[in-house]
Backbone atoms as SQL, in Angstrom:
CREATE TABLE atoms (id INTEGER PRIMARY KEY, chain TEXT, resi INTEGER, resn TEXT, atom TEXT, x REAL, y REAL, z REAL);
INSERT INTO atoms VALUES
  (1, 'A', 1, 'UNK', 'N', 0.826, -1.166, 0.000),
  (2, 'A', 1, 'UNK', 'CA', 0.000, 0.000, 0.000),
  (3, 'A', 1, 'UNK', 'C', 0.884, 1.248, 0.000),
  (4, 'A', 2, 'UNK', 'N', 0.131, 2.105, -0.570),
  (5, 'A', 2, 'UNK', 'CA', 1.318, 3.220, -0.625),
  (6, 'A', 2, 'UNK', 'C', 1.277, 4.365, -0.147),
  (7, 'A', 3, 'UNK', 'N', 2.284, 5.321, 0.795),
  (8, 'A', 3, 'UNK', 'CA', 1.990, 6.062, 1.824),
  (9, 'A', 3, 'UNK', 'C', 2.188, 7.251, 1.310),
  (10, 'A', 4, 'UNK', 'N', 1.180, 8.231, 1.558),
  (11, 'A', 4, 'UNK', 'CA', 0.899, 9.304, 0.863),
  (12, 'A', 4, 'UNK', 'C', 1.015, 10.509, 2.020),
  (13, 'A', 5, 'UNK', 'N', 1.451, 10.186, 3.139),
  (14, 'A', 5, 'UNK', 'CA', 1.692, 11.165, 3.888),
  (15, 'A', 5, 'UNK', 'C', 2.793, 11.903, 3.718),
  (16, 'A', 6, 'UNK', 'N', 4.003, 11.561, 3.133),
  (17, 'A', 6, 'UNK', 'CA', 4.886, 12.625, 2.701),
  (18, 'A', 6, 'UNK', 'C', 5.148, 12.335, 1.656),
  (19, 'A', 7, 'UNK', 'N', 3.939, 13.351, 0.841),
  (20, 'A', 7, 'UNK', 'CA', 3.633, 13.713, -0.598),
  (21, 'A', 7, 'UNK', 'C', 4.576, 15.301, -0.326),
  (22, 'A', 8, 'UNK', 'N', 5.274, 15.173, -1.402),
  (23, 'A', 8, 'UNK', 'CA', 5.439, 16.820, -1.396),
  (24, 'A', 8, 'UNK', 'C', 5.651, 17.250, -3.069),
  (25, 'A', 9, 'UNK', 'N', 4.372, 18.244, -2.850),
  (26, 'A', 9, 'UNK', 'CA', 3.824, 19.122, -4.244),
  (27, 'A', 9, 'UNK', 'C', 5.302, 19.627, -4.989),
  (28, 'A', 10, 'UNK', 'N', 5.434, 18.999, -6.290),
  (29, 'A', 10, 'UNK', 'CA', 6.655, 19.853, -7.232),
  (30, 'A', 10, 'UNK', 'C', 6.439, 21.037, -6.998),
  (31, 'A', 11, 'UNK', 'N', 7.557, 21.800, -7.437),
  (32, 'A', 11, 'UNK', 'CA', 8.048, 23.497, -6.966),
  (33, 'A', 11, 'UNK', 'C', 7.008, 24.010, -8.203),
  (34, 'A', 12, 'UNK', 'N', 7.190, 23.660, -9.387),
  (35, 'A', 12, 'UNK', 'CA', 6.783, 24.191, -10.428),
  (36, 'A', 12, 'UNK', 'C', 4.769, 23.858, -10.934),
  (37, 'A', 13, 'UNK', 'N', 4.826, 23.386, -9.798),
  (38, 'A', 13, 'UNK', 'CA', 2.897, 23.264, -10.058),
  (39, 'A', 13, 'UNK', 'C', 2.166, 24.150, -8.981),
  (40, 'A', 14, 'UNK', 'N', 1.211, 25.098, -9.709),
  (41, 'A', 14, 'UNK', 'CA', 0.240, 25.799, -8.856),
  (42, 'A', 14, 'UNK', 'C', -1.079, 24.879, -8.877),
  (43, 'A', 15, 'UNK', 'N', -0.715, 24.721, -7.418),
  (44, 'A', 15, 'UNK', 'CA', -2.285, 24.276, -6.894),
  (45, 'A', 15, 'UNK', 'C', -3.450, 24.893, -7.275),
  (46, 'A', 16, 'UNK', 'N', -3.584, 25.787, -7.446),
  (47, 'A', 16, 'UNK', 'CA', -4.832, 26.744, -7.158),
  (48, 'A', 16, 'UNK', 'C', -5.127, 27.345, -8.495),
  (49, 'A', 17, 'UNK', 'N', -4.597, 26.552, -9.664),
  (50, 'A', 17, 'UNK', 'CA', -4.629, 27.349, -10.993),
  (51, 'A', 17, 'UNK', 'C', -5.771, 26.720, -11.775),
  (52, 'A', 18, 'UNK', 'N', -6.226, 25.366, -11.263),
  (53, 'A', 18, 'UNK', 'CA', -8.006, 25.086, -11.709),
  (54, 'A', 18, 'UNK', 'C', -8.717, 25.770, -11.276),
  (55, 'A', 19, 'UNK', 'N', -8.824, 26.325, -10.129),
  (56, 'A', 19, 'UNK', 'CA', -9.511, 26.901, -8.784),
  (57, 'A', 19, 'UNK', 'C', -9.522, 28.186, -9.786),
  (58, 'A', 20, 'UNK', 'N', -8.461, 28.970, -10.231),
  (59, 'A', 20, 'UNK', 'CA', -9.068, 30.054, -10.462),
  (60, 'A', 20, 'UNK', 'C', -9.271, 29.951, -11.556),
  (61, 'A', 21, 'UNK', 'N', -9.284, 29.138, -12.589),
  (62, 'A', 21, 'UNK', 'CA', -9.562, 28.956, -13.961),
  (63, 'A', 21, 'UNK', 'C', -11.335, 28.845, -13.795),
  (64, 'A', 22, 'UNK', 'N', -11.850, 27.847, -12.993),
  (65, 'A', 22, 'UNK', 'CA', -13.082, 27.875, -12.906),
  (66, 'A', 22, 'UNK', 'C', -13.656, 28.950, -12.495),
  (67, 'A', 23, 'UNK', 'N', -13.573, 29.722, -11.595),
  (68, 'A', 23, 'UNK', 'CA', -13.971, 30.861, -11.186),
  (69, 'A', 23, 'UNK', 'C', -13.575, 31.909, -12.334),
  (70, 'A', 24, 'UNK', 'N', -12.956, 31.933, -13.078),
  (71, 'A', 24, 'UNK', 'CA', -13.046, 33.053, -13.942),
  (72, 'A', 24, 'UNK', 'C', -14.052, 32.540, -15.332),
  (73, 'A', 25, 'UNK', 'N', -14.126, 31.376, -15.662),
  (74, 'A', 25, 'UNK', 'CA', -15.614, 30.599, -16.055),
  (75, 'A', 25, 'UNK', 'C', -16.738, 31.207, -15.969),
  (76, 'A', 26, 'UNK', 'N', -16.899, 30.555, -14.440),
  (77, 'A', 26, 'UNK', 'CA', -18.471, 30.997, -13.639),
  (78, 'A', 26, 'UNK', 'C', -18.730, 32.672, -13.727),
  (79, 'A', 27, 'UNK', 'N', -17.810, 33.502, -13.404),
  (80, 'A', 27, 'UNK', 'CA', -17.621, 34.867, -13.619),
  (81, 'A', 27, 'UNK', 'C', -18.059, 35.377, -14.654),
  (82, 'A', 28, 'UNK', 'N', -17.453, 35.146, -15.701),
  (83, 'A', 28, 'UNK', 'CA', -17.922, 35.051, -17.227),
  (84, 'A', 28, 'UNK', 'C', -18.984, 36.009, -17.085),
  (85, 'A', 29, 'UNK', 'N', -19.013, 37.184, -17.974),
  (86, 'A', 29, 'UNK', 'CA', -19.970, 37.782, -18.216),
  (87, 'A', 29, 'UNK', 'C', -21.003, 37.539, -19.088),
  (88, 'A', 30, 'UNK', 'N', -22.690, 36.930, -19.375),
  (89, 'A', 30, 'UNK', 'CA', -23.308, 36.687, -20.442),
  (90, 'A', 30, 'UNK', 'C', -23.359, 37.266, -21.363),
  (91, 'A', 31, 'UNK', 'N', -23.013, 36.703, -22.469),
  (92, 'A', 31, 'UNK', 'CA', -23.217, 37.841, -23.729),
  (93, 'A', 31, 'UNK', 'C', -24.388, 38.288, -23.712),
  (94, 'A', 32, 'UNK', 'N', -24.700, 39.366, -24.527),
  (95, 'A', 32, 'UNK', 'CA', -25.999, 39.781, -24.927),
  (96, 'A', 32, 'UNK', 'C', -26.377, 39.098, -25.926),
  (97, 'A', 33, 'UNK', 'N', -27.453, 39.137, -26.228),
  (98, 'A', 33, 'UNK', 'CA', -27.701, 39.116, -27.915),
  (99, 'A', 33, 'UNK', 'C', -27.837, 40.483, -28.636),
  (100, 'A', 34, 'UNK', 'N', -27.710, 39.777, -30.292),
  (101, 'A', 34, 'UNK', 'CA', -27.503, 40.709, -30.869),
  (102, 'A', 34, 'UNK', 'C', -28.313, 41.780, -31.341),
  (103, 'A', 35, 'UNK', 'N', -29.581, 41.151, -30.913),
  (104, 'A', 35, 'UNK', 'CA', -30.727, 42.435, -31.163),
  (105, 'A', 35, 'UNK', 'C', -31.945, 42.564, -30.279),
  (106, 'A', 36, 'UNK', 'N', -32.857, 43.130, -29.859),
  (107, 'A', 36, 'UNK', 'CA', -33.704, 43.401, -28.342),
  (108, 'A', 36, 'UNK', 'C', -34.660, 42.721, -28.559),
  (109, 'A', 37, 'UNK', 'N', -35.313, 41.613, -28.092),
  (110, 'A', 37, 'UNK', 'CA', -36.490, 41.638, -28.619),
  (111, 'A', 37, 'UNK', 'C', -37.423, 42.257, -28.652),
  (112, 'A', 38, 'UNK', 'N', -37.547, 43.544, -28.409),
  (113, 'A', 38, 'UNK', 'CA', -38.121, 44.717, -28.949),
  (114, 'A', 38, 'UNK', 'C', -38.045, 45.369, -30.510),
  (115, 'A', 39, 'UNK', 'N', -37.068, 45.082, -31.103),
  (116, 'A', 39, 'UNK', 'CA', -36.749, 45.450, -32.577),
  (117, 'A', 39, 'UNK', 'C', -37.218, 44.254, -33.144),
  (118, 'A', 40, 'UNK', 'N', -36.953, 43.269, -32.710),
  (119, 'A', 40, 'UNK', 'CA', -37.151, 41.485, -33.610),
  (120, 'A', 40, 'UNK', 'C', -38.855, 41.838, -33.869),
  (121, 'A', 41, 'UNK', 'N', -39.526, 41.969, -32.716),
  (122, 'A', 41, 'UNK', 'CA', -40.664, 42.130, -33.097),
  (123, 'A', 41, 'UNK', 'C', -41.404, 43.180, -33.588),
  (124, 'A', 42, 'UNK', 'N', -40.572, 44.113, -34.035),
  (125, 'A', 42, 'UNK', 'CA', -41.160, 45.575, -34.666),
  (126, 'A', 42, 'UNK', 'C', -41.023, 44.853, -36.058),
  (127, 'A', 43, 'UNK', 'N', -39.308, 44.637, -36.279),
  (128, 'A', 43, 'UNK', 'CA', -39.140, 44.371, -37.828),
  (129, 'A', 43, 'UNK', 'C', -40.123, 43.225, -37.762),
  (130, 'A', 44, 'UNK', 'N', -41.004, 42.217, -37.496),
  (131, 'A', 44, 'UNK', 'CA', -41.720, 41.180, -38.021),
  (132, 'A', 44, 'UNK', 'C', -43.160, 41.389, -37.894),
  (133, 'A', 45, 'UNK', 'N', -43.407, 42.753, -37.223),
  (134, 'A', 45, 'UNK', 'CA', -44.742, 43.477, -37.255),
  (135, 'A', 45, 'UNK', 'C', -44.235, 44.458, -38.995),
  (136, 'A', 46, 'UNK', 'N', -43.497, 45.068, -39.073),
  (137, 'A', 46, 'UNK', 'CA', -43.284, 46.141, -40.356),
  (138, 'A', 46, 'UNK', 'C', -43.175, 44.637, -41.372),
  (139, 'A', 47, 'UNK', 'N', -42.904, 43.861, -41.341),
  (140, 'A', 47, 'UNK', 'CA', -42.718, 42.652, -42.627),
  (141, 'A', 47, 'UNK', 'C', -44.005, 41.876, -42.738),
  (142, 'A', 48, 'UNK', 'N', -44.906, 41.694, -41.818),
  (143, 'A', 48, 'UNK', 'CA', -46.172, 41.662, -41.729),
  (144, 'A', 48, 'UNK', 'C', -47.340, 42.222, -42.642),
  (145, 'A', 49, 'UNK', 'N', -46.839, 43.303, -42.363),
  (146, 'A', 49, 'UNK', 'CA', -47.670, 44.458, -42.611),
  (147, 'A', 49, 'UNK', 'C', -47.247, 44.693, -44.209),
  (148, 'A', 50, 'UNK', 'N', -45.931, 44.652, -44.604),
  (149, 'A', 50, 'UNK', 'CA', -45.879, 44.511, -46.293),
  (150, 'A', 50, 'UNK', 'C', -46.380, 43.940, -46.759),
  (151, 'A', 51, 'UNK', 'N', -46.128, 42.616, -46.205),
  (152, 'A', 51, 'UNK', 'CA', -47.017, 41.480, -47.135),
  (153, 'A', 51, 'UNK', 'C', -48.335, 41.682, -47.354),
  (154, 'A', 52, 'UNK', 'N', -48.898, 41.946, -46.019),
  (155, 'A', 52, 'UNK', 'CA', -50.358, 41.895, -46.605),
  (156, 'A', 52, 'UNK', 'C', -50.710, 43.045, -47.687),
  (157, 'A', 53, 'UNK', 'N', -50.023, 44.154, -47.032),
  (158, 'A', 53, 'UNK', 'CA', -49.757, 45.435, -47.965),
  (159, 'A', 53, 'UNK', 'C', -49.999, 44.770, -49.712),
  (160, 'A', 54, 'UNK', 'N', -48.642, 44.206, -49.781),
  (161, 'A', 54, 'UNK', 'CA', -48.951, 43.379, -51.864),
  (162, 'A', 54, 'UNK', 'C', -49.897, 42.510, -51.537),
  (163, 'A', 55, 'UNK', 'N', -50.244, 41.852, -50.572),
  (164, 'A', 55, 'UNK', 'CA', -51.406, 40.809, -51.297),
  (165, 'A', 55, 'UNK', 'C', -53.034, 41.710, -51.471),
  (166, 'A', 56, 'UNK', 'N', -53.173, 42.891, -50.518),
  (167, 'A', 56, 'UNK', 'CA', -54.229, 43.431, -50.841),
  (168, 'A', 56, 'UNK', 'C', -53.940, 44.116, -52.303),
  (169, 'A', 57, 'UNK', 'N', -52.807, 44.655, -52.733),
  (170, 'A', 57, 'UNK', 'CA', -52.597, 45.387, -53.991),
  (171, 'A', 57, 'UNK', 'C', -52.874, 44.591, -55.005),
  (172, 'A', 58, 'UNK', 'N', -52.334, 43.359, -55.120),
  (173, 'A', 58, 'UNK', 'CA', -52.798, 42.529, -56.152),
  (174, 'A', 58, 'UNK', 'C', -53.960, 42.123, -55.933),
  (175, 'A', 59, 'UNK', 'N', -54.891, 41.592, -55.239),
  (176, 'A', 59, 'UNK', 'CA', -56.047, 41.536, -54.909),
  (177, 'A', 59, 'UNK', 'C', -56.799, 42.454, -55.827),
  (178, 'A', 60, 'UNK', 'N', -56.463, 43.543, -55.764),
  (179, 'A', 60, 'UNK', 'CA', -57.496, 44.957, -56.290),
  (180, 'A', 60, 'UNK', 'C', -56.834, 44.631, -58.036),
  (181, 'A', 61, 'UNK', 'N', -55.712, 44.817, -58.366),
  (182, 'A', 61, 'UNK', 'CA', -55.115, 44.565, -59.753),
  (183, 'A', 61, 'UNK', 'C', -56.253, 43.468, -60.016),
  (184, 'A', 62, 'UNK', 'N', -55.888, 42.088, -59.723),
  (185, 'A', 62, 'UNK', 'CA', -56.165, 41.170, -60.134),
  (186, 'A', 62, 'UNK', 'C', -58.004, 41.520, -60.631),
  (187, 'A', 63, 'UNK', 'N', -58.553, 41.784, -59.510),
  (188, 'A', 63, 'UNK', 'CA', -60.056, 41.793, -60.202),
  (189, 'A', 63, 'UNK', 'C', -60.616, 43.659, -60.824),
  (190, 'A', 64, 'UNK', 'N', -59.422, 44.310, -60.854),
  (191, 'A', 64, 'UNK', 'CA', -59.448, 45.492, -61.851),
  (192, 'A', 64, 'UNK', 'C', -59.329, 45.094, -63.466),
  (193, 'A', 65, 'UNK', 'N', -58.322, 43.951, -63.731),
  (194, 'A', 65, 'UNK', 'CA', -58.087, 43.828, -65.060),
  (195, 'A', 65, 'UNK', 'C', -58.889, 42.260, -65.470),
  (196, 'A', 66, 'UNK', 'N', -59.847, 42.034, -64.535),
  (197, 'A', 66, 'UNK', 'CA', -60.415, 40.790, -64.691),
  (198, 'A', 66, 'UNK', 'C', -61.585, 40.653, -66.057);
């Protein structure tokens, strides 16, 4: 069996360098995203609103030249 009571840590290894690797991880600031969902849903209310925009226009074409 093998005796681990006089373990002694190499000169050249930091203990504590996972320790702060993880903690600067967890720290981590969240990115944002890249746009609010306040704009996402304006631009897909204004793209909405085109479409129906041409489908009523052709609508009226279509049974103007009918």
């Amino acid at each position: 069996m093998s005796n681990y009571q006089n373990y002694q840590q190499p000169a050249n290894e930091d203990s504590s360098a996972s320790t702060q690797m993880f903690r600067a991880f967890v720290d981590e600031p969240v990115a944002q995203p890249a746009t609010a969902p306040s704009e996402t849903r304006r631009t897909g209310a204004i793209a909405t609103a085109v479409i129906i925009g041409l489908v009523v226009v052709l609508g009226v074409c279509y049974l103007a030249f009918k």
